[in-house]
C-alpha positions as CSV (number, residue, x, y, z in Angstrom):
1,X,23.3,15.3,-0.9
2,X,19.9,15.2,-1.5
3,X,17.7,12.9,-3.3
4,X,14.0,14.0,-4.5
5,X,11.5,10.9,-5.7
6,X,8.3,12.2,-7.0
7,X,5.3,10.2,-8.0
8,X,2.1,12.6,-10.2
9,X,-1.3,10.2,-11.1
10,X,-4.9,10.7,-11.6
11,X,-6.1,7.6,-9.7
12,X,-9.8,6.8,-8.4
13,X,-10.6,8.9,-4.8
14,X,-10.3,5.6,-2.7
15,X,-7.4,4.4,-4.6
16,X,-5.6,8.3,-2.8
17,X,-7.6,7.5,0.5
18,X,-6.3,4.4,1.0
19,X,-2.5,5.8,0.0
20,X,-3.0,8.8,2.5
21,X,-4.4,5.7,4.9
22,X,-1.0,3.9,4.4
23,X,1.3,6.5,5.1
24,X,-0.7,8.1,8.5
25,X,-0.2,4.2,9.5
26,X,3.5,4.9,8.7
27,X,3.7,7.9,11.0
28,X,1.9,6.2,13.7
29,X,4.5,3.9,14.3
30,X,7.5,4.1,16.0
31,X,11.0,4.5,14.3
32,X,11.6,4.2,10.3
33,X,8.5,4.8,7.9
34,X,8.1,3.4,4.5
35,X,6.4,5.2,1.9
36,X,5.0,4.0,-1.4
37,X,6.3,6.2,-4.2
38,X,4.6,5.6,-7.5
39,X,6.0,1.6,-7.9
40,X,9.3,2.3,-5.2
41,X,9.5,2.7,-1.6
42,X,11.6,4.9,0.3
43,X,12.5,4.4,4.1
44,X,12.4,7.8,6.1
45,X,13.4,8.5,9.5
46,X,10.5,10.9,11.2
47,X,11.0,12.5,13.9
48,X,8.7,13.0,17.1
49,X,8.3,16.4,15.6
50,X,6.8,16.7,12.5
51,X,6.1,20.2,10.4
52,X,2.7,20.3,8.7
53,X,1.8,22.3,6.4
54,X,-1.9,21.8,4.6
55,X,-3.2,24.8,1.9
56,X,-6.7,24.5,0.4
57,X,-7.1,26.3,-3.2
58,X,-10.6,27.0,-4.6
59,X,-10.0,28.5,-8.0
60,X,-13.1,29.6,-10.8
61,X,-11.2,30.0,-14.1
62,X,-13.7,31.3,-16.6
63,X,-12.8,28.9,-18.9
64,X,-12.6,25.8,-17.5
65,X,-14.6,25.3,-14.2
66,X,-14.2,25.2,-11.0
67,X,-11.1,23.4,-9.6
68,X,-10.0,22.8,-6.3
69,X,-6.5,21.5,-4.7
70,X,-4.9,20.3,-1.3
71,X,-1.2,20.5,-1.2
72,X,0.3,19.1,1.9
73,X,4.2,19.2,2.9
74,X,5.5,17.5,6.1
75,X,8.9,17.7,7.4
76,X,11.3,16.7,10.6
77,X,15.0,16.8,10.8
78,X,16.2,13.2,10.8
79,X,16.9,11.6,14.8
80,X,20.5,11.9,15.4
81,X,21.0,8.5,16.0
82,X,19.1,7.7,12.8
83,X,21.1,10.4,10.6
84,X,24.3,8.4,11.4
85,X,22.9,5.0,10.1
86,X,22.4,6.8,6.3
87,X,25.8,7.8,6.1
C-alpha cells in the first residue's frame, strides 16, 4: 500500500526556511522523523542512507519573466526493524 500526503503554498521565504530548518532537525536525529505536512504530521522511518536528489530550473518565458525552481526528493528504504512496527 502506499500513501502520498502532499502539501502546495505560497508562504513568506522565512516562513519555507524555517520548514526546511525543521525537517534537517528531523534528519539529524536518530530513529523516527516527524514532518509537518501542510496542518498534519507524518512519522517516517529514515534510514542511515538517504537518496538526494536536488535540480535547479532557471526558465525566461517571454511572456512572463523570469522564474526559477528547486525541486528536491529524498528517499531510504525503511530499517528492517522499523518496517515491521508499521505493519
Amino acid at each position: 500500500m502506499a500513501d502520498k500526503t502532499t502539501y502546495k503554498d505560497d508562504l513568506p521565504r522565512a516562513q519555507v526556511a524555517e520548514l526546511l530548518d525543521d525537517l534537517a532537525d528531523e534528519l539529524r536525529g536518530e530513529g523516527p522523523a516527524t514532518v509537518a505536512v501542510g496542518n498534519k504530521r507524518v512519522t517516517l522511518s529514515p534510514d542511515a542512507q538517504i537518496s538526494y536528489d536536488l535540480t535547479v530550473a532557471e526558465r525566461s518565458p517571454m511572456l512572463k519573466g523570469k522564474r526559477e525552481e528547486i525541486s528536491l526528493e529524498l528517499g531510504w528504504r525503511v530499517p528492517q526493524d522499523q518496517s515491521q512496527d508499521r505493519d
